[in-house]
C-alpha positions in Angstrom: -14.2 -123.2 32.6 -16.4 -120.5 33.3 -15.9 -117.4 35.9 -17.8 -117.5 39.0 -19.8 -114.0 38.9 -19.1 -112.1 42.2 -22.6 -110.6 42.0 -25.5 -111.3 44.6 -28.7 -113.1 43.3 -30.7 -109.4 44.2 -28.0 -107.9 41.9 -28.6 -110.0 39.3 -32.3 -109.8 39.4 -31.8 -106.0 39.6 -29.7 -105.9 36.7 -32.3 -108.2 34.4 -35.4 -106.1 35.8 -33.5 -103.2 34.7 -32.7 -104.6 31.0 -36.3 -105.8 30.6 -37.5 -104.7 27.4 -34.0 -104.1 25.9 -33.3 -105.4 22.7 -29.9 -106.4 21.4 -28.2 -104.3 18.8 -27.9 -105.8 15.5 -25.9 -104.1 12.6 -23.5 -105.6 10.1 -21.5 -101.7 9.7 -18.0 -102.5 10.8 -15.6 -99.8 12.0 -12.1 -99.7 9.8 -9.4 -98.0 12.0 -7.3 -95.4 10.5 -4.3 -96.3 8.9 -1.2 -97.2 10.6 1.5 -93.6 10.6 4.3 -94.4 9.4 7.4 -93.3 11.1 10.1 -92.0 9.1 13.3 -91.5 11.0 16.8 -92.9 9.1 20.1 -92.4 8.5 20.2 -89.5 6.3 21.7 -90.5 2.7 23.3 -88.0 0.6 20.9 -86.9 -2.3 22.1 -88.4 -5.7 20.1 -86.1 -7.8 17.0 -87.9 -7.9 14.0 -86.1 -9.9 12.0 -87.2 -6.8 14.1 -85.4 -4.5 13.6 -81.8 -3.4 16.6 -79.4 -3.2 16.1 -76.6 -0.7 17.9 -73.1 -0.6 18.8 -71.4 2.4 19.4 -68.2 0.4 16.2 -66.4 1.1 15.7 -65.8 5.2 12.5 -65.0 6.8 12.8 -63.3 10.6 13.8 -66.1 13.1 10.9 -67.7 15.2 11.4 -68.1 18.8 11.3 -71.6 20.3 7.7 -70.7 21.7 6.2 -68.9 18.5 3.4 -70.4 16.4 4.5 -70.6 13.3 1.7 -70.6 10.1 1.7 -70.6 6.8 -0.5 -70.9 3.6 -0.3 -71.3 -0.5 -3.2 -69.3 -1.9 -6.4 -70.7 -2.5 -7.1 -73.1 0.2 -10.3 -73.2 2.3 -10.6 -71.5 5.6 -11.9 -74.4 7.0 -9.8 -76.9 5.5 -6.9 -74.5 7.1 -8.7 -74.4 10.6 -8.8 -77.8 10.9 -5.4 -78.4 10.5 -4.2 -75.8 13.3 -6.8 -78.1 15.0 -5.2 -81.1 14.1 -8.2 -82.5 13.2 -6.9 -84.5 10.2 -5.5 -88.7 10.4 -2.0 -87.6 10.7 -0.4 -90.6 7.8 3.6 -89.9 8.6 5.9 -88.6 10.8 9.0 -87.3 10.2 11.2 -86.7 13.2 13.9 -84.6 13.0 15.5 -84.5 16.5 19.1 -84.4 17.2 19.9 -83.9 13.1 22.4 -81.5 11.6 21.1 -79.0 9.3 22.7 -81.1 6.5 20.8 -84.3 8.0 17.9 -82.6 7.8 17.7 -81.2 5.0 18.3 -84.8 3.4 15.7 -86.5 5.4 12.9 -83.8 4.9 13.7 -84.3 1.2 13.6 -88.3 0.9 11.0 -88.0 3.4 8.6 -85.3 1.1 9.2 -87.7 -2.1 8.5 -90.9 0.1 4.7 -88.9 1.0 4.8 -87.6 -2.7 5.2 -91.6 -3.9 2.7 -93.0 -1.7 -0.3 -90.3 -2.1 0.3 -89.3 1.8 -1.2 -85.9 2.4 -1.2 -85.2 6.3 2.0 -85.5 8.3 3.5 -84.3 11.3 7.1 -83.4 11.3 8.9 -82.9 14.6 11.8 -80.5 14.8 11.8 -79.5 18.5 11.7 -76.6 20.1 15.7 -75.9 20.0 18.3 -76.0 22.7 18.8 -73.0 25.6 17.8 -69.5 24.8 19.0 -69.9 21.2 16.8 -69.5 18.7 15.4 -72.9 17.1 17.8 -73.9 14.4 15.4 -76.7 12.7 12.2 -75.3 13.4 13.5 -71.7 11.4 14.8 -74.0 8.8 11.7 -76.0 7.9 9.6 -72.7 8.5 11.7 -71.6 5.3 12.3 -74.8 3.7 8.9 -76.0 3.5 7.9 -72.6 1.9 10.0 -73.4 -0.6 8.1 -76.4 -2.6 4.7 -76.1 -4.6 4.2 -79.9 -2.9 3.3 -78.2 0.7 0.0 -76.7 0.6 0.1 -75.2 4.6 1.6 -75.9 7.3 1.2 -74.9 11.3 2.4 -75.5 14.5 0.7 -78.6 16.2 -1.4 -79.0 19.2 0.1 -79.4 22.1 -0.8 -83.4 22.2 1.1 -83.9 19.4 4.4 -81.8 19.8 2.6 -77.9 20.2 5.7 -75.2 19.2 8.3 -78.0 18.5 6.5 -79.7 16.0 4.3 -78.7 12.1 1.2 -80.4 10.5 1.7 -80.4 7.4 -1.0 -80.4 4.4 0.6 -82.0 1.0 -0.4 -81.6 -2.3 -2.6 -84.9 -4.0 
């Protein structure tokens, strides 16, 4: 049953006066959307020495970030551009890793499983939400993965993300192929 158009018979002619001469569009290009992110967030599991998985020290410490502070960093030999795009977040993010309301321990396990999960299925931009801490405290997560992060050949850069997707309390993350 068809809808009864609510337009006048001088709106109609108006609208086909207007349109006379246009010629439909024909193409047979057909847009693909991006891939669907996938959304890591699971119970952590204690590692079980996995070659996959990716042990992280705490011994070396960098100066603590403050919740609001920008955070950046860079493997040598990357592109400037490929490097401001990025801080831009102009890249398909693939995976998300969310790390809200996890111990240190927790973590640590789930950036690990996540990182060989992304390392398995050739993922190469992620997000990874740590938040931007609790009070006037410093940002427990957010220092962590600034040094943790630093710690694998597998991350080529890393910075914090725009404010759309997290700003201060959350990284883009560039992985190796």
């Amino acid at each position: 049953m068809a809808k009864k158009s609510d337009l006048s018979d001088d709106d109609k002619a108006t609208f086909r006066e207007a349109m006379r001469g246009v010629k439909r569009l024909s193409h047979t290009k057909r847009i693909t959307p991006p891939p669907k992110k996938e959304y890591f967030r699971q119970p952590p599991i204690e590692p079980d020495n996995n070659d996959d998985d990716f042990i992280f020290s705490d011994y070396e410490k960098l100066d603590p970030v403050a919740s609001e502070d920008l955070i950046q960093y860079t493997c040598g030999g990357l592109q400037h551009k490929i490097i401001r795009n990025l801080r831009q977040g102009q890249y398909n993010i693939e995976a998300i890793l969310d790390l809200h309301g996890m111990t240190v321990n927790e973590a640590k396990n789930s950036l690990s499983q996540f990182l060989a999960s992304c390392k398995h299925k050739g993922v190469r931009h992620v997000l990874m939400i740590h938040g931007k801490g609790r009070g006037n405290s410093k940002p427990i997560l957010k220092n962590k993965l600034n040094h943790w992060l630093r710690q694998t050949h597998d991350v080529l850069a890393f910075c914090s993300a725009m404010t759309k997707d997290g700003g201060s309390g959350a990284l883009y993350v560039l992985l190796r192929r």
